[in-house]
N, C-alpha and C positions, 0 to 999 in steps of 0.2 A: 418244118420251117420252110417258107418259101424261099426262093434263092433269087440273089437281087436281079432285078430288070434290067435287060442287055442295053449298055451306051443310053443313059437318061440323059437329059440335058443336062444334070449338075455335073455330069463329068464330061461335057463336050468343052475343051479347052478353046474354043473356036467363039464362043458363048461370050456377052458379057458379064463382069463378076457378079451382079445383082442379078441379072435372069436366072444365071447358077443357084446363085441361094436361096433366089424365091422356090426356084423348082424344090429342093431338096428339104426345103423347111414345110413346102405342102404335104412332101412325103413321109413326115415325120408325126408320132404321136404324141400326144402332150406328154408322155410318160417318160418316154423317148429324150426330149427336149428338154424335161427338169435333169435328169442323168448327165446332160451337158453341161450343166451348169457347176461343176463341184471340178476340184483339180484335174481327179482322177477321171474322165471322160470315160462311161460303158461304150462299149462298141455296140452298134447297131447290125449285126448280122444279117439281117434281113434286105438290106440295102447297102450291104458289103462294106461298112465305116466300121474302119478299127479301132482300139482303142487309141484314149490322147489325153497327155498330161500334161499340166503346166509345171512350171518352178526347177527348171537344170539350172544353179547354180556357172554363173560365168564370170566373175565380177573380176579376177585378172587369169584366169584359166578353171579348165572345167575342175569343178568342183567335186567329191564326194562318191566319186566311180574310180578314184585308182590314179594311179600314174598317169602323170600329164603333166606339158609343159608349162609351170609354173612363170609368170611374169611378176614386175615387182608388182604392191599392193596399188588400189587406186591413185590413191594419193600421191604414189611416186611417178607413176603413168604421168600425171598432170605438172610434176614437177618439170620435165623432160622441157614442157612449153613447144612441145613439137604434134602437132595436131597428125602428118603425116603417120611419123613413127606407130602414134598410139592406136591411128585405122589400120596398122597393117598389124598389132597387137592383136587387134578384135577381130580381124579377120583370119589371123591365125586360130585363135581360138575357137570363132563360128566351124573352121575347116574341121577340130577335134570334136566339138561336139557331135557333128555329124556322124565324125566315126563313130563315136561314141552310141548316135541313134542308131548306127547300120546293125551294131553289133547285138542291142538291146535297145528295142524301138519303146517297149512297156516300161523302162527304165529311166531312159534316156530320152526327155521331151526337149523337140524342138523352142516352143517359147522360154525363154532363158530370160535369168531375175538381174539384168543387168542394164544398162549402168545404176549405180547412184547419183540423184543430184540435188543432193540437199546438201545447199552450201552452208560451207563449213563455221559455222556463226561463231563457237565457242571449242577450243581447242581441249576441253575436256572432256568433252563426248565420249562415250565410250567407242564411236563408231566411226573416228575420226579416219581412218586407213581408208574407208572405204567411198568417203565423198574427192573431190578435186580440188577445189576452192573455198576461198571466203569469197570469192567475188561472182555473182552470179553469171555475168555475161563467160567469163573464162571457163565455168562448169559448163556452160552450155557448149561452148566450144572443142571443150573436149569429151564432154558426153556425145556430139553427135559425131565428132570424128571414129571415135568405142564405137558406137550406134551402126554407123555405116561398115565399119569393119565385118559386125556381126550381120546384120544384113544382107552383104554380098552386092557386086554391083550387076546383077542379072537385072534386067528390065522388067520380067515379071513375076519370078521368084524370088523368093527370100531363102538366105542361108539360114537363119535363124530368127525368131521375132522378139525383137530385145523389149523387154520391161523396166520402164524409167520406174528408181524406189527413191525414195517412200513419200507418198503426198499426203500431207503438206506439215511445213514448219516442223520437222523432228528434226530434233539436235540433244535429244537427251533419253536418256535410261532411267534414270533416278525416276519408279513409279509413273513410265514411260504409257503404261495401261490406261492411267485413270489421270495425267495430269493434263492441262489445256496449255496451247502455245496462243499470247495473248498477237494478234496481229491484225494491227493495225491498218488502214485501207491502204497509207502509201507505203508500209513494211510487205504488205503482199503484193501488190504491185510491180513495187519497183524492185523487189529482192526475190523473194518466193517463186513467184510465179515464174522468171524471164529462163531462168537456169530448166524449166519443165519444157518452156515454149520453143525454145530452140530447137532441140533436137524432136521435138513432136511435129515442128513446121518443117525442117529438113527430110521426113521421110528418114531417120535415124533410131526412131523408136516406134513402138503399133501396140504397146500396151504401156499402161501404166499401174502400180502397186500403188492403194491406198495405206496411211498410216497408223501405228496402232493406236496415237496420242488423241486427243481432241483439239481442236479448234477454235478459240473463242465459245467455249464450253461443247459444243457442237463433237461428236466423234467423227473424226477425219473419212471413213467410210461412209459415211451420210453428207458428205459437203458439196453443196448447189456447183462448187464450183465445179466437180467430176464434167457435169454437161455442159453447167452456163458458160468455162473455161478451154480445159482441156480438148474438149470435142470438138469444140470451134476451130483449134489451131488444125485441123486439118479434115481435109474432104474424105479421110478413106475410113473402115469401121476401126475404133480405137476400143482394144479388149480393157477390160478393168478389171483386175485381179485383186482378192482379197489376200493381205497378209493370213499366216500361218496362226491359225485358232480365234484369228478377230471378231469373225460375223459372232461368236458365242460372248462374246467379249460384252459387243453391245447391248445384254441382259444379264449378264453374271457380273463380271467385274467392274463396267460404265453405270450397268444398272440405269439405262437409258430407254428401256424399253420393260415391259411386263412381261416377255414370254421369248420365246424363240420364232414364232411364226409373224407374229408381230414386228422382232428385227430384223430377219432375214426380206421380210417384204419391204422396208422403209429402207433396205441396203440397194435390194435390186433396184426401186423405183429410184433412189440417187445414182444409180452408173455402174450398181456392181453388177459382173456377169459371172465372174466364178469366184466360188466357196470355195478355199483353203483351209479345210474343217474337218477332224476323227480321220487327216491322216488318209489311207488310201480307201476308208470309208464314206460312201457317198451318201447312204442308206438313211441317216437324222438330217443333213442336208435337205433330202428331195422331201423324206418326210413332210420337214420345220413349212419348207414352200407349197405343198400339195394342201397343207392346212392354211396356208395362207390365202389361196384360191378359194379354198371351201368356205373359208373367212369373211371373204369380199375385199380382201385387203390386197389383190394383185388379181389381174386379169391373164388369160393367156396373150393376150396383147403385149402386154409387161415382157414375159416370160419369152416371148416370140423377138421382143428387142433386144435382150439379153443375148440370145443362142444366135442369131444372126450377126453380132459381134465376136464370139467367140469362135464361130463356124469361119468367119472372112479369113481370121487367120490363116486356121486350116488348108481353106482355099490358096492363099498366098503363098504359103510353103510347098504348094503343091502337091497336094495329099491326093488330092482327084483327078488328077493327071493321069496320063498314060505312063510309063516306069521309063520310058524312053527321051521323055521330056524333063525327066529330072537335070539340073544340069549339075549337082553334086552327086550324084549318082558315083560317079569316077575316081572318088577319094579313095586313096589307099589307107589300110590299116594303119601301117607303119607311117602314115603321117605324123602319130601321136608323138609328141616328144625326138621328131625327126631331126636333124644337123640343120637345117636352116633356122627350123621353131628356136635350138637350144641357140643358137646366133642372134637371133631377134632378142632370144630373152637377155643377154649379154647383153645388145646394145642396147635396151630400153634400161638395163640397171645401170647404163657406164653414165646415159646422158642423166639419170635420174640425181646422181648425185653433186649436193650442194658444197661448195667450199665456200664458208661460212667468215672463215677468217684466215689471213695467211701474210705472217710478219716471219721477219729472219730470213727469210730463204730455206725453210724448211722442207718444201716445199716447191717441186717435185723431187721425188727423192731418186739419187745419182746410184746406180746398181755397181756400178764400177771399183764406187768410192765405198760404198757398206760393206763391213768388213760382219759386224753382227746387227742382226735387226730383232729388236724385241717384240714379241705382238701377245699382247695382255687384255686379258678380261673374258668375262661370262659372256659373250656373243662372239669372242675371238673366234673360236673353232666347231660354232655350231651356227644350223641355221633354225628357222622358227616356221611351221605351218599357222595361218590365222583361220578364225574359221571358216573362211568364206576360198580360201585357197586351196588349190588342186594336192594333191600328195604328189611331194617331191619325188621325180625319180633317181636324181641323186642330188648331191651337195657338194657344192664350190664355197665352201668359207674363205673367209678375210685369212687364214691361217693356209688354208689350201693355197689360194692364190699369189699367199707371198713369197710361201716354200716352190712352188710352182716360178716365181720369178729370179728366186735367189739360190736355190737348192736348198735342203733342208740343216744344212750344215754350218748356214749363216741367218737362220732364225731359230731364236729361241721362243719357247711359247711357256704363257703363264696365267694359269685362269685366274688367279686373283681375287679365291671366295675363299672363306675362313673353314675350313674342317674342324668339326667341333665334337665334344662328347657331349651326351643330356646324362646323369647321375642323379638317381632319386634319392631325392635329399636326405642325409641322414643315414643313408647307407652304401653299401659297396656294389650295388648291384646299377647298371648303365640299362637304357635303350640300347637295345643289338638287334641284327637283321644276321636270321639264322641261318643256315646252306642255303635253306628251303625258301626264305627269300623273307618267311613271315617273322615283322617285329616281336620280340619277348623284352623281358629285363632281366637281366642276370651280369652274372659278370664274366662271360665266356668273349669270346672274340665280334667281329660284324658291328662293334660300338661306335664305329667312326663317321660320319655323315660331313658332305659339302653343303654348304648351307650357302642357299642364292636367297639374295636379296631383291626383290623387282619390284619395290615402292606399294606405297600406302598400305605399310605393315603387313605387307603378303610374303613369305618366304615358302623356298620347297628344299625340301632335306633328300638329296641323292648318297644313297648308300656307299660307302668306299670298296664294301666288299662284294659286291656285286654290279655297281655303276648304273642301278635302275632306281626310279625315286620313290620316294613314300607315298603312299597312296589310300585310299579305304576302299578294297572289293568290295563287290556287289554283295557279301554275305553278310558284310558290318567288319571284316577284321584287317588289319590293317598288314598290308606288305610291301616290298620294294621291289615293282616289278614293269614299273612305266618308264620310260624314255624320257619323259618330261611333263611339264602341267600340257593338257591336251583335252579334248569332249568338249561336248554341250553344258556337263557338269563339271566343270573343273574341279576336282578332287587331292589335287597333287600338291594344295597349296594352304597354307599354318600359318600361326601368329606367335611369335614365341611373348608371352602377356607377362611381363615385370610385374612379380611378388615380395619388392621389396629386393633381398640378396640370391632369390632365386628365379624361378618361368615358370609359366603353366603353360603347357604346347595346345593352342587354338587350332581346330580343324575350320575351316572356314566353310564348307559345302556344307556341313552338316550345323555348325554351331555349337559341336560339343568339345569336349576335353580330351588327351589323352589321359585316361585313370589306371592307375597299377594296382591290382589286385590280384595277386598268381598270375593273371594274363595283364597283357594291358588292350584295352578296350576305350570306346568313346564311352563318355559319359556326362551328365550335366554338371557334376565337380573335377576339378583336375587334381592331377597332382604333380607335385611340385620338385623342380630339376634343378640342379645344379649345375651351370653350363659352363665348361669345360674347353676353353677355345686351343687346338692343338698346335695349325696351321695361323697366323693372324696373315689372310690373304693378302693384306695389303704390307705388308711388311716384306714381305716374300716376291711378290712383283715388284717393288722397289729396289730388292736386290739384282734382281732380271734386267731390272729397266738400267741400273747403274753399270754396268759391261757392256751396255750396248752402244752403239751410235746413236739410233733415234730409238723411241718405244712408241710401239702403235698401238693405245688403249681405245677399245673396241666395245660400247656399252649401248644403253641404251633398256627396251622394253621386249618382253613377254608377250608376243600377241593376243594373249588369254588370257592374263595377269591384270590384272590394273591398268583397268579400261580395255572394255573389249562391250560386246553386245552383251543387255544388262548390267552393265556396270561403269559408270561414268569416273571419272578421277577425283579427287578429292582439289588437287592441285597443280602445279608443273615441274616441282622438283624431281632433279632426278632422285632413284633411291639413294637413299644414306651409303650403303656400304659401296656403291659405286660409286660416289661422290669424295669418298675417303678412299678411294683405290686410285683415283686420276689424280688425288693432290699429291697423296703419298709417290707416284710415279714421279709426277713432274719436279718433286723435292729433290728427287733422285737424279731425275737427266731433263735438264731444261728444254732439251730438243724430244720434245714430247708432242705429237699429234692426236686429237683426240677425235674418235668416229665413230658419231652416234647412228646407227640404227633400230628406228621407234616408227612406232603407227602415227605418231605423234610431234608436238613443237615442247624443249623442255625449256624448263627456267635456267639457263647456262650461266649466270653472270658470270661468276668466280671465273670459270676455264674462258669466258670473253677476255677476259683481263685481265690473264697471267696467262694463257697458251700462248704459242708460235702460230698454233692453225689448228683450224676445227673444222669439221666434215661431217654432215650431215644425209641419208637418206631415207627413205622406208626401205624397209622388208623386201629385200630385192631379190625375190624368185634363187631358184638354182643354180644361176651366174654371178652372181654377185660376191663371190671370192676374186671370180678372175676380172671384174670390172672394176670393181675397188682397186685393186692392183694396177690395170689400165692408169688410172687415176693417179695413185701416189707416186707412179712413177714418170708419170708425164705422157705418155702414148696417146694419153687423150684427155684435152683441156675441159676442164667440171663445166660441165654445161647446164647442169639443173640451178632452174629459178626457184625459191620459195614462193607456194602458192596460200602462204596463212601469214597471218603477222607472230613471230612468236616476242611475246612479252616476260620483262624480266619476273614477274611474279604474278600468282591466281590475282592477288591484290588490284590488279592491272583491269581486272575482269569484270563483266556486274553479273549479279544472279545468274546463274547455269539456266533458270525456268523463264527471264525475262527477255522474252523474244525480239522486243521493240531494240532494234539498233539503230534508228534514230534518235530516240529520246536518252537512251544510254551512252550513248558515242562509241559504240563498238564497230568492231572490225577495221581495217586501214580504211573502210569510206568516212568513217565518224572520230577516229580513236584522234584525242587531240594530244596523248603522253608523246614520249620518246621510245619505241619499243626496242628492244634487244637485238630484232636484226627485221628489216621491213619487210613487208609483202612485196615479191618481185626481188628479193636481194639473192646475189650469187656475183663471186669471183671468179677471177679466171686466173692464169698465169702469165697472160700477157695484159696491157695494156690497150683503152680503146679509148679516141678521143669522137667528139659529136662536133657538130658544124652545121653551117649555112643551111640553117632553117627555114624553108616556103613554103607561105600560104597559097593552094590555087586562086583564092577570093580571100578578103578579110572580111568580107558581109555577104553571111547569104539567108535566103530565105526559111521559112520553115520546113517546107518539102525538097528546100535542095541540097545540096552535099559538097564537103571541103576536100581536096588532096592536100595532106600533107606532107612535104617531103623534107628529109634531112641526109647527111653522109655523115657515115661511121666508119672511121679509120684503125687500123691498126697499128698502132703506137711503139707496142714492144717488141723481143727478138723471136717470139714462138707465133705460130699458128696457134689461134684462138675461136672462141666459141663466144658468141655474145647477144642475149635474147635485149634488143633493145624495145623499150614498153614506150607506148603515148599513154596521156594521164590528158583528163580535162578538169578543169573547173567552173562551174556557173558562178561568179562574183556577185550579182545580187539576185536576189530574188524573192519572193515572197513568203518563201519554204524555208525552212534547214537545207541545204544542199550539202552534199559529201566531198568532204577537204578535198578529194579528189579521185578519181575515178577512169578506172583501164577502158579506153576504147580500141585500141589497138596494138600489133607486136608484132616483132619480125624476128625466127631466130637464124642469125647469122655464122660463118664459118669463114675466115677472113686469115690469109697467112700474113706473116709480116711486111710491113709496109701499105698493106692493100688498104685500099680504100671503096667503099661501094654506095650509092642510095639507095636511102631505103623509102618506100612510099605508102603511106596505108591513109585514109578513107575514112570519115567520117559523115554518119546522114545527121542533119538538123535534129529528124524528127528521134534520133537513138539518144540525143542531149534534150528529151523533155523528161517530165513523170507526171507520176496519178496526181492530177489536182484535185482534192477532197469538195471544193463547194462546186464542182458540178461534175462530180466520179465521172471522172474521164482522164485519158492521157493529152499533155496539154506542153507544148513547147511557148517559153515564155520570150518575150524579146527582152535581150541581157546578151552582156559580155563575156565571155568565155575566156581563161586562159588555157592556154594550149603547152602541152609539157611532153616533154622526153628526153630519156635519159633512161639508165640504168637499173631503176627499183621505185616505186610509188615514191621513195624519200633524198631520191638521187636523181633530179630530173637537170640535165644539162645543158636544155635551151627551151626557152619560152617565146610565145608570140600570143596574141590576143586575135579572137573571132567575134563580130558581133553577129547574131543571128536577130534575123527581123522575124518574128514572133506573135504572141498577143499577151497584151495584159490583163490578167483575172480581175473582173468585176470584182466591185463588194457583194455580199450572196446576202439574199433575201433572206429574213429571219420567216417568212411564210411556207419556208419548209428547209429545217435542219437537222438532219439528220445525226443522234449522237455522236454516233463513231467519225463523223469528216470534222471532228477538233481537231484544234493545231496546238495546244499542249492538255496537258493534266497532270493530277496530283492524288496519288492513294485509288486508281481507276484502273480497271481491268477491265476486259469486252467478254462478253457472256451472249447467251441464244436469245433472242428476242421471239421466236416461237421454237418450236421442238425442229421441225422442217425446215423455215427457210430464216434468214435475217439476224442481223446481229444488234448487239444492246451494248451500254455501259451498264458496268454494277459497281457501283462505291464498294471500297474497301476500309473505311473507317469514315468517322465523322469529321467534317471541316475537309472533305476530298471536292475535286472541280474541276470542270472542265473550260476551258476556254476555245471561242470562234473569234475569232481577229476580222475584221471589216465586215461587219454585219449592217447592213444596210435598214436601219428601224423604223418603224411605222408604226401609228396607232391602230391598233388591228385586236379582235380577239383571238387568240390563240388556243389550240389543245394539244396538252401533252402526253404521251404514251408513256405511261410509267409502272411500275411493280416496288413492292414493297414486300422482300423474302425476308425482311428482322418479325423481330415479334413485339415492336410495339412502333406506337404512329412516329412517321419521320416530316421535316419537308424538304422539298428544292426549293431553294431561291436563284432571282435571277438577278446579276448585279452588271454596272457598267467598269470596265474599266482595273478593276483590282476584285481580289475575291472576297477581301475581309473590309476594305471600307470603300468600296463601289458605292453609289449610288440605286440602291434596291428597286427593281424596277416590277418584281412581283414574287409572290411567294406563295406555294404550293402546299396543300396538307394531303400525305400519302400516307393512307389507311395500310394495313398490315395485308398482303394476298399477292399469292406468288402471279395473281394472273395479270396479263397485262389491260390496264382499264386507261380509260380515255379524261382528262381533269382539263378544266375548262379555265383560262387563266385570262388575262386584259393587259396590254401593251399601251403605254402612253408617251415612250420617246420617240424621237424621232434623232436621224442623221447616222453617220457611220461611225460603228464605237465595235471593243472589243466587249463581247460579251461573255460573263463567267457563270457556268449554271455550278453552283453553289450546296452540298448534301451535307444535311443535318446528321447523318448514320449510317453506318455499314448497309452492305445489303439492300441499297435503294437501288433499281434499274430505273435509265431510261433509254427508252428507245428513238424518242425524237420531240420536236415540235412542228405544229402545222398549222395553215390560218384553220380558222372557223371554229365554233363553239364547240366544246367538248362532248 
């Protein structure tokens, strides 16, 4: 083997970055160059390139390598509303990973799969922990703050090359594989897109993770936008990574392709550069594309764009450097989980937490004055890994941190879960867990089980006699020998299925029974128990909670449990038996606080409207005993805004798969209800009043920009924390526009009596959106109101903006394109070729689309239409109403998936709302245009 050639120019750091990688890609062989393209990067030996991996895990600390400083979950990160805090989050973070490469560089790759920023559209996702917002522009502002963390601020290296996930439109698990996010041009636009753009335009991101959904039928790793969008936001090479087993996806489970070398070429030629595929094997990868070449279906050209994306990274992290030019080089080991890191993590949980509600004066609680303090419930004294989280190196529970505040001699603690017996019906013999750990039935000792309840019928039975849970080894048999529900396969978690006066115990992983036959084993019949409640948890924490002063019920979710990746929520309730543990508490001692800790928003009504006070955060890392404590006791005023709208019930919601949050009225831009507690809500313990609000200009143009300024004072007797929000509104327009809309926020720290201004910024051109009759961003001229205050639904002073603008023409009917309607009915957007372009496709008969100021002419037209039913359908075109318009022509669409061209005649004239009108399922059109068919 030859030995690489002394100082090439792809390692003369003196070089610019493209002469580098030109050098280094002429030195490379096409064999060489497919090897690059998969996760796992071969090393080049020959020319001294090591090996390189994508995909470290970073999403609130390093993942899946061991101890490490756990931070709270995304979503808590974002609650904070502190953009500072959260870059020096990620900058903590990028500093461990480092270690984490120094120690095991094959292991431990620099490009790291982080941020998220797919806003948070529906609060049942299973994957809700992990994005920031419902509001795009807020995601983006805290993705690029993470972004920059991880980055480092060196001028030419990068700490780490963070990966915005997952493009585009994913908000759901539910057959997450094979289902399409319908998105609309101004739902992509104005929503989708801007939450990617920010942090890709800031230099905060250098790779982006395709989705594993489809798109307007299209698979998310095929979508035009990878180039025509994403690449544009910026001048430097952007890697594109594929999700975990996708590129196979697109021929097995999409079944969007006939083969493997087929999809693997139709990924690369959309934007993808590396295959996340077989795992650390690269070998059916280069294969899938080596056949692809031989095919004619990719050129080394292709192949040559691809690796020169994936290589820039490289370069940027400074892999080809001199070892001396590293400037992380200097990291200490012992940074990992160091006294600053465990400080940071402390204060990103203190500020993360929301006080939701707070009457009586319960709140902050007086240490002086508690004489016992209750603290109850299944998240009291435990903390939760999710899977995207580092393994804790220790743990601060809410129960630590209060005995920690009080000593242990004035808190009492009570888990408040039912201990139960299972007795097989009909005889004397129970479920027991034997010395050895493994389930039998008999009637000997180990029959006793706590039974947790974590919503939508999931339970995990922890053994009393050993304190480890039920679970099913890897050999099929069943033992109590886990810590808790935990893995990829969550295993640890049952259904107890009502048989009338008895259960059948549901294994949920597998789908089968527990069956008693001499052993007890899974099987596809159960059998049937008799369940035996010992402990009634909630009866028992009511006892706790009645001796105490206040009682601190501490619930909430499972980060593997209902809803997690894979697995979406059914609902927002919390679970039953934690629902009946808080009421039963607070029957007991009316000074009852309630603190949820969840990945997620639940339906609280009841606890809104009979607590004193309710507290809210995510999954807050290792600290989050002693930050909660911070909190209840006043040391530091709740600073976390809610960044979702939580609603009193799923009822509140539309379809989990229906993307359009325009047409829907979802999320706080659209939702016209009363929700539960608003986007942007959080209390404090003091008081803040708002004042003397000015405009710099009340008219300004389209490319110029407003200062707005207001003063926020503090009211009450504490030092306070107060993120005050702007909200706009466009008043008319020619769109839907959104009740209202974050353009900016300040978070404040203000001691009593203080008084401060505050000033934020607004551009013309940040108040337009995508206008559909000439797809483009388009600022209208309209009157703005201007709003701040407290929460999207708390706004405490208004003033009006006009912006001088333009008004949208009526749009020529001589070329409209389906998808730029301004409503419809029973319509969904689908592929208008395999590759590029989108369609409507009826979803029943008597479905339609409407274009509003359509400009008519007598003209002949041709329309691009398909017909995937199996028998002849038509479109008609009507003026004005769908069902007794005025019919202005009418189409006969023969049965053929292909898109053919029908040749139609136009005789009105003037500007009307035009309805195109489907006899049947399953018709596509993809537009009209002048000229004969």
């Amino acid at each position: 083997m030859s030995t690489p050639a002394t100082n090439p120019p792809f390692r003369d750091p003196a070089r610019p970055l493209r002469e580098r990688l030109d050098d280094l890609l002429g030195r490379l062989t096409t064999g060489e160059k497919l090897a690059l393209l998969h996760q796992h990067q071969a090393p080049v030996q020959r020319l001294g390139l090591d090996s390189f991996r994508t995909g470290t895990e970073a999403l609130h600390g390093v993942a899946w390598h061991g101890p490490a400083t756990v931070f709270p979950q995304a979503i808590g990160l974002a609650t904070t509303w502190n953009p500072e805090l959260v870059r020096a989050v990620g900058s903590a973070v990028g500093d461990e990973v480092r270690v984490f490469h120094q120690k095991d560089p094959a292991a431990v790759g620099l490009n790291v799969w982080a941020p998220v920023v797919n806003p948070l559209r529906d609060p049942r996702w299973g994957r809700n922990e992990e994005g920031y917002a419902e509001d795009p522009w807020l995601t983006g502002v805290i993705a690029t703050a993470y972004g920059h963390g991880l980055t480092g601020d060196h001028p030419t290296h990068l700490k780490t090359a963070p990966t915005l996930k997952h493009f585009l439109a994913y908000n759901n698990e539910t057959d997450r594989c094979t289902t399409s996010s319908n998105q609309p041009p101004r739902v992509l636009h104005d929503y989708e897109l801007p939450a990617f753009r920010a942090p890709i335009e800031a230099g905060a991101a250098v790779a982006v993770m395709p989705s594993y959904n489809l798109v307007n039928g299209r698979p998310a790793h095929l979508s035009p936008l990878i180039n025509d969008a994403l690449r544009k936001y910026t001048g430097q090479d952007l890697l594109i990574v594929s999700d975990a087993y996708a590129p196979n996806n697109l021929y097995r489970l999409q079944a969007y392709f006939p083969d493997g070398p087929t999809a693997y070429a139709a990924a690369l030629k959309a934007g993808v550069d590396s295959f996340t595929q077989d795992d650390t094997d690269a070998g059916p990868s280069i294969e899938r594309l080596t056949e692809a070449i031989d095919r004619g279906f990719i050129t080394v050209d292709d192949v040559d764009t691809a690796v020169r994306h994936a290589l820039a990274i490289r370069f940027r992290l400074g892999e080809f450097d001199p070892p001396e030019l590293d400037p992380y080089r200097a990291l200490e080991p012992d940074l990992v989980s160091c006294p600053a890191h465990r400080q940071l993590s402390q204060e990103a949980a203190r500020q993360s937490i929301v006080l939701l509600k707070h009457e009586c004066q319960v709140l902050p609680l007086n240490a002086s004055a508690i004489k016992r303090l209750a603290v109850i419930g299944p998240l009291a004294n435990t903390l939760s890994e999710d899977w995207y989280a580092g393994t804790l190196p220790y743990q601060i529970s809410a129960y630590d941190g209060l005995v920690e505040r009080l000593g242990a001699d004035r808190v009492e603690y009570c888990e408040g879960v039912d201990r139960i017996a299972l007795r097989v019906a009909h005889s004397t013999s129970y479920l027991c867990i034997g010395a050895d750990g493994v389930l039998r039935a008999d009637a000997g000792e180990g029959r006793h089980f706590d039974l947790f309840d974590w919503g939508g019928d999931a339970c995990a039975l922890r053994s009393v006699r050993n304190g480890r849970h039920l679970t099913v080894a890897d050999d099929g048999s069943l033992v109590a020998d886990q810590h808790g529900p935990n893995g990829w396969e969550v295993k640890q978690t049952f259904r107890l299925v009502e048989t009338g006066d008895t259960v059948q115990v549901l294994h949920l992983n597998s789908g089968r029974y527990l069956h008693v036959d001499g052993t007890v084993s899974l099987s596809d019949s159960g059998t049937s128990f008799e369940l035996e409640v010992l402990i009634d948890g909630a009866a028992e924490a009511a006892r706790v909670a009645a001796r105490a002063d206040t009682a601190i019920v501490v619930l909430g979710n499972h980060p593997l449990v209902n809803g997690r990746e894979t697995e979406d929520r059914g609902d927002l309730e919390l679970p039953r038996a934690q629902d009946r543990l808080v009421r039963s508490v607070h029957g007991a001692n009316s000074s009852t606080v309630l603190v949820m800790t969840s990945s997620y928003p639940f339906a609280v009504s009841w606890a809104q409207q009979n607590l004193p006070a309710l507290l809210w955060s995510s999954h807050g890392g290792q600290e989050y005993g002693r930050a909660l404590a911070d909190v209840l006791f006043g040391d530091a005023d709740p600073a976390g805004r809610l960044t979702q709208t939580w609603y009193h019930s799923a009822a509140d919601l539309p379809d989990l798969l229906d993307y359009d949050i325009i047409a829907t009225d979802a999320t706080y831009l659209y939702y016209r209800g009363m929700p539960l507690y608003p986007f942007g809500h959080g209390l404090s313990y003091t008081t803040f009043t708002y004042g003397d609000l000015r405009l710099s200009s009340t008219s300004i143009p389209a490319d110029g920009e407003v200062r707005v300024t207001f003063t926020v004072t503090n009211t009450g007797t504490r030092a306070g924390s107060e993120v005050a929000q702007l909200y706009t509104h466009q008043q008319r327009s020619r769109v839907k526009q959104p009740l209202r809309q974050l353009r900016g926020f300040q978070r404040l720290s203000l001691l009593p009596g203080e008084s401060t201004d505050v000033e934020l910024t607004i551009a013309a051109a940040d108040l337009g959106f995508w206008d559909v009759t000439r797809d483009r961003h388009c600022v209208e001229t309209a009157r703005h109101s201007i709003m701040v205050g407290r929460s999207s639904t708390d706004t405490r002073l208004a003033a009006t903006l006009d912006v001088r603008g333009e008004h949208i023409p009526p749009r020529p009917i001589d070329h409209l394109a389906a998808t730029s309607f301004d409503d419809y009915s029973a319509i969904t957007l689908t592929t208008a070729t395999r590759d590029r372009g989108d369609a409507v496709i009826s979803l029943e008969p008597g479905a339609w689309l409407s274009f509003d100021d359509v400009e008519l002419a007598h003209m002949s037209y041709k329309a691009s239409v398909a017909n995937r039913g199996a028998t002849p359908a038509t479109i008609e075109l009507r003026l004005d109403d769908p069902l007794h318009g005025d019919l202005l022509d009418k189409l006969q669409v023969l049965p053929s998936d292909k898109l053919t061209s029908l040749a139609g005649q136009l005789s009105a004239t003037g500007v009307h709302t035009v309805y195109v009108v489907f006899s049947a399922a399953d018709v596509v059109l993809e537009g009209l245009a002048a000229g004969p068919g």
